[in-house]
C-alpha positions in Angstrom: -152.3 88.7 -56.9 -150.0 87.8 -59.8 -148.3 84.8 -57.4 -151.9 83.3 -56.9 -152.5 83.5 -60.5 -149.1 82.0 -61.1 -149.8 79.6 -58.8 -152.8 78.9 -60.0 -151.9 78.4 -63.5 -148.9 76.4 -63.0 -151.1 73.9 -60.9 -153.3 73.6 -63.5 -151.0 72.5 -65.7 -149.4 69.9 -63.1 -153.1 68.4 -62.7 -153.4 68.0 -66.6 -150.3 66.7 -67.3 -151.3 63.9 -64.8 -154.4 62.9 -66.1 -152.0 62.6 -69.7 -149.6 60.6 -67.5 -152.1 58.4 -66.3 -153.7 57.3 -69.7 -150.1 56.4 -70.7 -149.1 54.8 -67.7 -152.7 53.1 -68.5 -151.7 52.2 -71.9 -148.2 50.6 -71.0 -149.5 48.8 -68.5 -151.9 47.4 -70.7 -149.0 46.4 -73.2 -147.0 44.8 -70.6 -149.9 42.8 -69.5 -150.6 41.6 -72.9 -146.7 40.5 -73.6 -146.5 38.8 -69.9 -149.2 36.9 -71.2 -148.0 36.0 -74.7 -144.9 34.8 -72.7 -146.6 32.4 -70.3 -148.5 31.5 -73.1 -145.7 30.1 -75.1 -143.6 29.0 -72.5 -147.0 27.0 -71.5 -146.8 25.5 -75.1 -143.0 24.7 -75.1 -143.4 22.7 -71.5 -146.5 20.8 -73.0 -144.2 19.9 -75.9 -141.4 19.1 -73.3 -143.2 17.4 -71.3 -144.9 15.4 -74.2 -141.4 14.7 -75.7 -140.2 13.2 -72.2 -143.0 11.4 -71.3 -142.6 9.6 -74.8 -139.3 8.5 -74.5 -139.6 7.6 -70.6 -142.5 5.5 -72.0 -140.5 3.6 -74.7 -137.5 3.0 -72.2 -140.1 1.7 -69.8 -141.1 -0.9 -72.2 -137.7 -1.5 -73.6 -137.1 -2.6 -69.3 -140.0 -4.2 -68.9 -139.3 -6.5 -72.1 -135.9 -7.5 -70.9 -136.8 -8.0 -67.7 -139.4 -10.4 -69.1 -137.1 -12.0 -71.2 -134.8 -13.0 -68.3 -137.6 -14.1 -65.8 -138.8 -16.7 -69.1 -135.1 -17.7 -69.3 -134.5 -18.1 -65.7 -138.1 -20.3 -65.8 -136.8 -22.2 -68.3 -133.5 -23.1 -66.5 -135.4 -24.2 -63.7 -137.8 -26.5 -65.2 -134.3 -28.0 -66.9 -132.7 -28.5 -63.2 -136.2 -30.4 -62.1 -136.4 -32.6 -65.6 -132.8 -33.6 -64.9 
């Protein structure tokens, strides 16, 4: 009789300390979730800005070619409409 009561008491204290162990399992797992998602969140923000930052420059150089590629094609006209005056 005093085993089963044993027994019965330490169980009872298993089963509580679970329900315990699930609220903070509960809570960390709601922390975690919120710091995963600052993370994303700001390495969302520093691609954007990357990206941004890239796409700027790209866009400059871009012009910069299309300029100089401009520039020869009017001085290779011009060369040509010299060989047919001449």
């Amino acid at each position: 009789m005093k085993k089963l009561i044993l027994s019965f008491a330490i169980a009872t204290l298993i089963f509580s300390c679970k329900e315990e162990t699930k609220d903070k399992v509960e809570i960390a797992t709601e922390a975690v979730t919120s710091d995963v998602t600052e993370s994303v969140d700001s390495a969302k923000i520093k691609t954007e800005t990357v990206l941004d930052t890239v796409k700027s420059k790209t866009e400059e150089k871009l012009k910069n070619v299309v300029d100089k590629g401009a520039d020869k094609v009017i001085e290779a006209a011009d060369k040509v409409k010299k060989s047919v005056k001449k």
